[in-house]
KOLMIMAR-579357 format. One line per 3 residues: number of its first residue (from 1); their letters; for each residue x, y, z of N, C-alpha, C, CB. Coordinates in nm, 2 decimals. Glycine has a CB too. Layout:
<atoms>
NUM> A> X:Y:Z:X:Y:Z:X:Y:Z:X:Y:Z | ...;
</atoms>
This chain:
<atoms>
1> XXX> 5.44:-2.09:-3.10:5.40:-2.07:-2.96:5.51:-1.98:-2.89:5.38:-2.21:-2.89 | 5.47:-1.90:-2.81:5.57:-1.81:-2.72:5.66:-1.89:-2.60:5.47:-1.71:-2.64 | 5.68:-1.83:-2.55:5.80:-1.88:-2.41:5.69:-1.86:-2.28:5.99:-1.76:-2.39;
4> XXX> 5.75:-1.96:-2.19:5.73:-1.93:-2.07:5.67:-1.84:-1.97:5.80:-1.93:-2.05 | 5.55:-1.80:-1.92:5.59:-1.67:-1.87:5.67:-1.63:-1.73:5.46:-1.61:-1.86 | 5.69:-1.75:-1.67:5.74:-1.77:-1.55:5.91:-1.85:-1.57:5.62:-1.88:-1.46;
7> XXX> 5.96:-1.84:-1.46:6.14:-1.93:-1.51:6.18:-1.99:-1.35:6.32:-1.78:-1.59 | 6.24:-2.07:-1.37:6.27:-2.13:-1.27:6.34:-2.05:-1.16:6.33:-2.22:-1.31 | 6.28:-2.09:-1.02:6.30:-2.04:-0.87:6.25:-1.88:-0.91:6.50:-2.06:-0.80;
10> XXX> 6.15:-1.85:-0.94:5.98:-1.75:-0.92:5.96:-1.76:-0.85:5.86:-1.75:-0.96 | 5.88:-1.74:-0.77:5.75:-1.74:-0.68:5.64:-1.72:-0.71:5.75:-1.68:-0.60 | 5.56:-1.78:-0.72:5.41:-1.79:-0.76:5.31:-1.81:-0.64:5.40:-1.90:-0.85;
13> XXX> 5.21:-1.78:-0.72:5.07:-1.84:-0.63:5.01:-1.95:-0.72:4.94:-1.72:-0.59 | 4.95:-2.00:-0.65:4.89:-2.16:-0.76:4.71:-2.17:-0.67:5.04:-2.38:-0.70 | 4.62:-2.18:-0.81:4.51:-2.19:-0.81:4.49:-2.33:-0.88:4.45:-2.07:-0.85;
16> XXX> 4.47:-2.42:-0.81:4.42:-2.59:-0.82:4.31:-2.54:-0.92:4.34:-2.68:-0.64 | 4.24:-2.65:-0.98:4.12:-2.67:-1.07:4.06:-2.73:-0.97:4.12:-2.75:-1.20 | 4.09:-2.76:-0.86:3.92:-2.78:-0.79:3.97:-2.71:-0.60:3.84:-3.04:-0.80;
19> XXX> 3.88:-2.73:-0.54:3.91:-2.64:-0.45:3.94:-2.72:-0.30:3.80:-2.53:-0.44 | 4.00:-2.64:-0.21:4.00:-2.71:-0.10:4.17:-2.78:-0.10:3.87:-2.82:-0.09 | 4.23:-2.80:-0.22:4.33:-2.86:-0.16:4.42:-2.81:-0.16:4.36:-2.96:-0.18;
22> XXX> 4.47:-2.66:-0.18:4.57:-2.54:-0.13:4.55:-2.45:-0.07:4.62:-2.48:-0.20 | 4.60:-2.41:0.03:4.58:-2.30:0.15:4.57:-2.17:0.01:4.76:-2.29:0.31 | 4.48:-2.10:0.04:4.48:-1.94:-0.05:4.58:-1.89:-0.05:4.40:-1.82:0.00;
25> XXX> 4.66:-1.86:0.08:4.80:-1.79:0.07:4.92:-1.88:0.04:4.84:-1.73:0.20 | 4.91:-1.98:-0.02:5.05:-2.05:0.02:5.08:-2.01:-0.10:5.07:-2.23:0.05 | 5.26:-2.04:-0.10:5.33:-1.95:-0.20:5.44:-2.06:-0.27:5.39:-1.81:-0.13;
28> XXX> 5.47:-2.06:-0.42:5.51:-2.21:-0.44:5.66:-2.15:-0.51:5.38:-2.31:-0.55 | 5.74:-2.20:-0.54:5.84:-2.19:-0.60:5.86:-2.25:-0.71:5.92:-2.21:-0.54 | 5.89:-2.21:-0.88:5.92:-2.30:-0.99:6.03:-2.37:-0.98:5.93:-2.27:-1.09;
31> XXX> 6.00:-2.50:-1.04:6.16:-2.58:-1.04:6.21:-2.63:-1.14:6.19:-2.69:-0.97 | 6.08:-2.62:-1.25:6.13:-2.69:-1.43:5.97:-2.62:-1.46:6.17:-2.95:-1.47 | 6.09:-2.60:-1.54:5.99:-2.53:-1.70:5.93:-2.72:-1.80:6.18:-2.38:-1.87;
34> XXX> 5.83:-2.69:-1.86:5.78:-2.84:-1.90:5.72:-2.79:-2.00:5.67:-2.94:-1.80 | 5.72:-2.93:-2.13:5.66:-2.90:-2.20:5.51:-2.86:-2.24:5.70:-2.96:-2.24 | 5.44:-2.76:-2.34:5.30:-2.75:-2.32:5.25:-2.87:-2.34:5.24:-2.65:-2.39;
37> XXX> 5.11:-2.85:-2.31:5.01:-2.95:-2.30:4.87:-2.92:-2.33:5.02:-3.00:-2.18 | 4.79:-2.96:-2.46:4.67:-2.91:-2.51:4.72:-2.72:-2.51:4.51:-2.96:-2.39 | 4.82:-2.69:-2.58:4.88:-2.57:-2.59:4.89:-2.44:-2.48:4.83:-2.54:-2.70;
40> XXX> 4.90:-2.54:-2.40:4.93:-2.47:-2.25:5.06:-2.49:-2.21:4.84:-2.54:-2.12 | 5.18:-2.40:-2.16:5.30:-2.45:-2.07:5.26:-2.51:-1.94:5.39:-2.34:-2.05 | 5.33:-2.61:-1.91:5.32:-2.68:-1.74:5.47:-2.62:-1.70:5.31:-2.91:-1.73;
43> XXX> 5.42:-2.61:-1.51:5.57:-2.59:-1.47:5.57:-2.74:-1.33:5.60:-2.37:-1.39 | 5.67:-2.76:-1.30:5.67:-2.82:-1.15:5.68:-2.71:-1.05:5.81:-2.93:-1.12 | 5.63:-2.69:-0.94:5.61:-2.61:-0.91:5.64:-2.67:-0.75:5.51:-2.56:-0.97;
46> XXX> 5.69:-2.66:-0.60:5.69:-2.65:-0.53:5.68:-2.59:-0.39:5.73:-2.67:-0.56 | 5.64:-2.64:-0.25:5.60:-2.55:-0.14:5.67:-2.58:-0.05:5.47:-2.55:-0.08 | 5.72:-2.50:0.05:5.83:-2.48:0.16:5.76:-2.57:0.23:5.87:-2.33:0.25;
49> XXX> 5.56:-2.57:0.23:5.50:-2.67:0.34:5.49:-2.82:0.29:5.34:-2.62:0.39 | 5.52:-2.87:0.15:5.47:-2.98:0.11:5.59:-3.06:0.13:5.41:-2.97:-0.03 | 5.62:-3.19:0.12:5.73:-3.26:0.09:5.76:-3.32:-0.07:5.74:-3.37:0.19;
52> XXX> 5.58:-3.29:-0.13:5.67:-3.33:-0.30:5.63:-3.18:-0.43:5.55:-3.54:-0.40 | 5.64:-3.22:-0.49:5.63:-3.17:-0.59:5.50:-3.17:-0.66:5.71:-3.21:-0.64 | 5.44:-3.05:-0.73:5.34:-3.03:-0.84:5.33:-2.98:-0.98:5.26:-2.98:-0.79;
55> XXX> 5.24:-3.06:-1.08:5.23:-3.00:-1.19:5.16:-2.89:-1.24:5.22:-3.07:-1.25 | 5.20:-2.76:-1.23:5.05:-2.66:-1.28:5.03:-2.63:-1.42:5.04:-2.50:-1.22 | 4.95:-2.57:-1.49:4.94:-2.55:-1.59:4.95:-2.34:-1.57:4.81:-2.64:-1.64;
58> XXX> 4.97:-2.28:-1.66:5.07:-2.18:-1.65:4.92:-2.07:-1.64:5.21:-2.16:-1.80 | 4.80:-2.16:-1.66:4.67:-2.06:-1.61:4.65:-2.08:-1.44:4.50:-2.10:-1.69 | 4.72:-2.17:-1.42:4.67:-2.16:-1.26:4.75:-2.11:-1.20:4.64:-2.27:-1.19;
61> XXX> 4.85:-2.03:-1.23:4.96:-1.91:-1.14:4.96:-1.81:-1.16:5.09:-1.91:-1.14 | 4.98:-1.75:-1.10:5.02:-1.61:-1.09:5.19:-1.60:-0.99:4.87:-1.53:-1.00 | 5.16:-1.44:-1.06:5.30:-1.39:-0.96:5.30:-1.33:-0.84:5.38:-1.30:-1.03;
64> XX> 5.35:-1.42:-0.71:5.34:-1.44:-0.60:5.39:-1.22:-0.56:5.44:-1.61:-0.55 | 5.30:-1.17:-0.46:5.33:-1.06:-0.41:5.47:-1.06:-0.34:5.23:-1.01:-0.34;
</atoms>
């Protein structure tokens, strides 16, 4: 399996698997790289607006403009 495509303190955008519960523009920051899962990498991923922390799977980011 390859590496990462993202590394910690990135900026990303994050697309949920279901909708409605992230603003379109909000913009998240990585904080740990995680092991894959069903051969996907997970990251924790954080928002200046949230107070906790989230897990994404490395198809639901992109790289924040």
């Amino acid at each position: 399996m390859s590496n990462h495509r993202f590394k910690v303190g990135q900026t990303v955008n994050y697309t949920p698997g279901f909708i409605g519960s992230v603003n379109a523009d909000a913009v998240f920051k990585i904080t740990h790289l995680l092991p894959a899962e069903d051969d996907e990498f997970q990251y924790r991923i954080r928002s200046a607006s949230e107070p906790y922390e989230r897990v994404a799977k490395e198809s639901q980011l992109n790289r924040a403009a």
